[in-house]
Each structure stands twice: as C-alpha cells, then as structure tokens.
C-alpha positions in Angstrom: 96.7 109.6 104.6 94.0 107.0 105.0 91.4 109.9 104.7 92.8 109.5 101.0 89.9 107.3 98.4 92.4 105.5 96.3 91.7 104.4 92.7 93.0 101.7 91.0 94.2 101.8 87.6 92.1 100.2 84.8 95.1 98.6 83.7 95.4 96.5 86.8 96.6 92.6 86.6 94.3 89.7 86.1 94.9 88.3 89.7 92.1 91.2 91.0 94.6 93.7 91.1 97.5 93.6 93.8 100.4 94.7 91.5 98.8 98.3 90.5 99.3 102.1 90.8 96.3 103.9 92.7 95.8 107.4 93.2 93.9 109.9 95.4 93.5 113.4 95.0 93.8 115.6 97.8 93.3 118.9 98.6 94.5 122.2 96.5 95.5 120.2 93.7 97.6 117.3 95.1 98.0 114.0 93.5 99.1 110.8 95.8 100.1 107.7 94.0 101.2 104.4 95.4 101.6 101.1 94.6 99.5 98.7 95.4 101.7 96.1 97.0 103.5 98.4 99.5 100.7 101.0 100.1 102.9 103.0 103.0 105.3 104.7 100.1 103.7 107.7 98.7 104.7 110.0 96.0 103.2 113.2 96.0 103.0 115.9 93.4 100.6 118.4 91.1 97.9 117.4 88.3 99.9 119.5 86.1 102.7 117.3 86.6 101.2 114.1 86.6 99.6 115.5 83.7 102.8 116.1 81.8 104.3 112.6 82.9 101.9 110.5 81.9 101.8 112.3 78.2 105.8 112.2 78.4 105.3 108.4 78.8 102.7 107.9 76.2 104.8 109.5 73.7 107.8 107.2 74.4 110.0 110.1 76.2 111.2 107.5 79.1 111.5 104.4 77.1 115.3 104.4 77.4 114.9 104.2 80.7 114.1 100.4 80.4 
C-alpha cells in the first residue's frame, strides 16, 4: 500500500502530528485509514461507510463506548 497518498487529519496533536488517523483513497471507492504511530495496521472499507461512521460519531451514537 505505499502507492496509497495518506492524509492527515486536521485534528492532528500539537507535537506535528504523530498520534493521528490518515487516510487514502483507493481505487473503486475504497477508504484506508491508519494510525499514525503504527502505520503497518490498515482498516479498509467504503466511503459510504466511513461516511455513516463518522456522522454516527458526530451525533454521539458511540459515546458509551468510552
């Protein structure tokens, strides 16, 4: 996957950014994210999906998770 251009998120820490989810998009509407500080583990799945986890987390639906 290092054909993949990773971006980090805008939310990244104040120490330039080591501890931060990046993502790539590959081909026929794949999404790879990883995190920053162990780059080799790779979760892989659809815009729509990542789509309707990001809202899901906006609006609070995994907060009782933590």
């Amino acid at each position: 996957m290092s054909h993949l251009a990773w971006q980090k998120s805008s939310f990244s820490n104040a120490d330039g950014g080591s501890t931060c989810i990046e993502l790539a998009a590959g081909v026929d509407d794949i999404r790879h994210l990883r995190e920053s500080d162990d780059p080799s583990v790779i979760v892989t799945t659809s815009t729509a999906k990542l789509r309707a986890f990001v809202l899901g987390a906006k609006a609070g639906e995994f907060d009782h998770l933590i």
